[in-house]
Every structure is written in C-alpha cells, then in structure tokens.
N, C-alpha and C positions, 0 to 999 in steps of 0.2 A: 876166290874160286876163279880158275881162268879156262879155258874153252880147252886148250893141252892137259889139264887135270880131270877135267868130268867127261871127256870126249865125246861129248855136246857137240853139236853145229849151231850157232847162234850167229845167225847176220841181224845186221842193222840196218833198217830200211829209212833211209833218212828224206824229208823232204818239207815242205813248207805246208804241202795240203791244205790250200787254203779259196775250194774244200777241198777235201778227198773227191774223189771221181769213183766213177766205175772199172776205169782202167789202171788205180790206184790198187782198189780190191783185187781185180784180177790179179796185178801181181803178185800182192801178200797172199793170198789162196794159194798160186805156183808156188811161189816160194815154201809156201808152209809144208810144199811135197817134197821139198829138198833140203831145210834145215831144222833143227829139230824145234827149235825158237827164233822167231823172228820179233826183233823190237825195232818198232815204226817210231822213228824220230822226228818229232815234229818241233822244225827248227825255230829259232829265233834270228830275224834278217832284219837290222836297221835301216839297211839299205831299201829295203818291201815298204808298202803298207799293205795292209793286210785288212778282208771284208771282217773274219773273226780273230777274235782274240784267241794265241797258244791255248787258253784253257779251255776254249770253247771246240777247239781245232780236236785238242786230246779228247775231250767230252766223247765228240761225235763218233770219233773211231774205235773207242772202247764199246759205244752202244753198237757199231755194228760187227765188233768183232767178240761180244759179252761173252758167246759159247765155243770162244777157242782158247785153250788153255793156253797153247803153243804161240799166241799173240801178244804182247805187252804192247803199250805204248808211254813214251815218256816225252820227254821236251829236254833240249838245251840250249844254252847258248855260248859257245863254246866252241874249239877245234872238236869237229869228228873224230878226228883221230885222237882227242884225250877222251873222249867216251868211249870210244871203243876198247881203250884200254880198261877205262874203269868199270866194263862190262862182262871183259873177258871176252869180248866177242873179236874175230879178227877177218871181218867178210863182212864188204859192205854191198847189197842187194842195190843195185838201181833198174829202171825200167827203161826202154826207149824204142820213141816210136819212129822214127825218122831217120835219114842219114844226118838231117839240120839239129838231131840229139847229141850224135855222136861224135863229135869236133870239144863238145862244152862235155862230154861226161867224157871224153878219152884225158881231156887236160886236167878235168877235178881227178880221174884217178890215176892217174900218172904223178901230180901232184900230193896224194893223201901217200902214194908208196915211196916218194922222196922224203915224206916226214919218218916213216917206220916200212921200214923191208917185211914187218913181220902181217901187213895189209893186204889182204884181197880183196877186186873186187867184181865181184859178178852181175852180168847183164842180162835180160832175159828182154825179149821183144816184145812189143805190145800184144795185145789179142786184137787181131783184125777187126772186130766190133771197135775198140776204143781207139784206133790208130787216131783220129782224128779230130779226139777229145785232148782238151786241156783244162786247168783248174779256169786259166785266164778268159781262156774262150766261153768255158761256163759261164762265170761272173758274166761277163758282157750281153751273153745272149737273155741271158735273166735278169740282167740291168732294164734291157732293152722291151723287155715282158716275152722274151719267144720262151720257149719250153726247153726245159732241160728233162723232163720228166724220163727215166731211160739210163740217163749218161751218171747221175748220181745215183747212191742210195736211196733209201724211202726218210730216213731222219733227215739228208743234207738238205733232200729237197724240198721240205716242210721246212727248214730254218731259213730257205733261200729265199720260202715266202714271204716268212714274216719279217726279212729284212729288206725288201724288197713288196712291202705291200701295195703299192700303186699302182703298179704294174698284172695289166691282164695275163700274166703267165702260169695261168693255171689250164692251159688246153691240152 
C-alpha cells in the first residue's frame, strides 16, 4: 500500500528523542493538522549514546501519544529513505528551531532527495515556548538536578527521575 494508492498524507517524523521534549510534541500535534498519519521514527545512531534505550524511547512516546490514532511510532536502523519507502510514506516532517538548524537539516534533506526524487520534506518552526529546548540541554540540566519539569511530558519527566535519582531535581 503506498501513499499515491490510498491518498493518505503520511510523513515520517524521524528523530533520536532521546527524550522527547515538549517541542518534540508540539510538532507531531502541528503536524498531525496536516497529514493524515504521522510515524515518529525513533532512530538508531552508533555514532549517540544515548540516556534510554530505542525501546524505552518508543515506550514513552506511544504513552503520550495512546489517544491519537493518527500517530504510530516505530524505530529503525537503517537509511530513511528505505523506510520511507517501505512505508509508503514520501514526506519527511522535521522541526527547527534556529538558523544553527538549518545549515544540518537543509544538507540531510537535500541529501535524502539525491537518494529518491520521489522525497519531500517539510519543516515547521519551533513553537516559541520550546525554541530554546533540546533533548541534550534537557539531559544536562537534569544531569545537573535543575528542573525540567515544563519542557517534557509528565512520563519523560518521572523516568528522568528515576534515572537520575541523586539529584535534587524535583523543584
């Protein structure tokens, strides 16, 4: 079944989320106004390490996305572009908060439409609440015990504690 047969909009929202943020959500919510299914890719990077595990990653963003039908999430490891085929999907959803985004997402998608002409992919800008969130900045500031409370979900930031229990970051 491919996205030209069922005349579906399915982008793929690909990313490491590791967590998810708030400006994470933000996007898949926009997004979810403009294609009919959005599957959040949560990738695999040898190059990362990474606070949780893909299946803890996928875990979390299924719990906060339980009551939207219109959301999947899956994991690969793999070119993008052979899931996206193997999806049927042919739009890939990224977010970006900066001009310091836009240099590394203009060359991934410039890149992904040299592998297949048959690729889009769409950008939406941050929501001014999360311009200034990252996953990375998270981790640290909760490394550190400041408060994320806000910037993630209500599950990320209960898993942030318990990986993270020494630390007074619970204000």
């Amino acid at each position: 079944m491919t996205q030209e047969k069922t005349g579906s909009k399915i982008a793929i929202y690909p990313g490491s989320f590791d967590p998810i943020t708030n400006g994470h959500v933000d996007i898949i919510k926009r997004g979810s106004r403009i294609f009919d299914k959005i599957i959040v890719l949560v990738a695999y990077n040898p190059r990362k390490s990474f606070l949780f595990s893909v299946e803890e990653r996928c875990q979390l963003i299924r719990e906060i996305f339980k009551d939207c039908g219109c959301i999947q999430v899956d994991s690969h490891d793999g070119l993008l572009i052979d899931y996206l085929q193997k999806s049927g999907a042919s739009t890939i959803l990224r977010g970006m908060r900066a001009l310091s985004d836009f240099e590394y997402e203009f060359q991934m998608a410039l890149m992904n439409r040299r592998q297949t002409k048959n690729i889009e992919t769409v950008f939406l800008m941050s929501g001014f609440r999360w311009f200034f969130t990252s996953s990375n900045i998270i981790k640290e500031v909760a490394s550190l015990g400041g408060t994320v409370r806000g910037l993630v979900p209500d599950n990320v930031y209960q898993r942030l504690l318990e990986k993270y229990p020494n630390k007074n970051n619970r204000r």
